[in-house]
Every structure is written in C-alpha cells, then in structure tokens.
C-alpha positions in Angstrom: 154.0 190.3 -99.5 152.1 192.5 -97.6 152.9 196.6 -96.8 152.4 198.3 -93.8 151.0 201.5 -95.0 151.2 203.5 -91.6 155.0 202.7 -91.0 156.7 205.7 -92.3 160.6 205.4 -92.9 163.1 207.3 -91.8 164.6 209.1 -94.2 168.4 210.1 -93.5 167.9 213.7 -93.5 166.3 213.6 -90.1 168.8 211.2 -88.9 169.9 213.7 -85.5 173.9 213.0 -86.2 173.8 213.7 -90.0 176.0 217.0 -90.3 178.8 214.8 -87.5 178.7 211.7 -89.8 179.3 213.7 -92.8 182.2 215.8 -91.3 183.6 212.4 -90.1 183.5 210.8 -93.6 184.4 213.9 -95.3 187.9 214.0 -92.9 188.3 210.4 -92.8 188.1 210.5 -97.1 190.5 214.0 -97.2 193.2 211.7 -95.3 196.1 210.5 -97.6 196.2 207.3 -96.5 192.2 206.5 -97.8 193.6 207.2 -101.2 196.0 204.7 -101.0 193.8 202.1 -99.9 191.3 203.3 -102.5 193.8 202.9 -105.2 195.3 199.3 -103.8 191.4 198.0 -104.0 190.7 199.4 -106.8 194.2 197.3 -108.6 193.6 194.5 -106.7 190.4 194.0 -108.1 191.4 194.4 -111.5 193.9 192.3 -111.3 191.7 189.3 -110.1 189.4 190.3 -113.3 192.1 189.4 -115.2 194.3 186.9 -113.7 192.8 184.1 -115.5 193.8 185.8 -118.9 197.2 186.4 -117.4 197.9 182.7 -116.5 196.2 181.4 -118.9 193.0 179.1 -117.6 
C-alpha cells in the first residue's frame, strides 16, 4: 500500500462551518427529546445483550 506523501489532510479545525456545526450539535444534544432517545438505545441494546439469558437459548 502505497502513501501519497504530498496529500495533506484536512484536519477539522479548518473545516470553514466548524463553530455552526458545533452550535448545531450542541442545541440539537441540549433538547429533551435527545435524551430520551439516548436513554431508549441505550436499554434497547442492553436488552438484546441479554435476551438470550432471559429466554433461555
């Protein structure tokens, strides 16, 4: 595998939209309703960890 040495990466902190992205994530994340979600995920995925234990495969 070979590597292009001149090809510099961006790096995000020169991304022109950074400080609007970050105001949008940081409003979208303060709203209630992302909690909720967060939270139903978060059981739903346990719950799929241990559903075999719980019906017993």
């Amino acid at each position: 595998m070979a590597t292009d040495s001149t090809h510099s990466t961006s790096q995000i902190d020169t991304h022109p939209d950074l400080m609007a992205l970050r105001g949008r994530y940081a409003e979208a994340s303060a709203k209630p309703i992302s909690g909720l979600i967060e939270g139903l995920c978060l059981l739903t995925g346990l719950y799929l960890a241990i559903s075999p234990w719980v019906v017993n495969f």
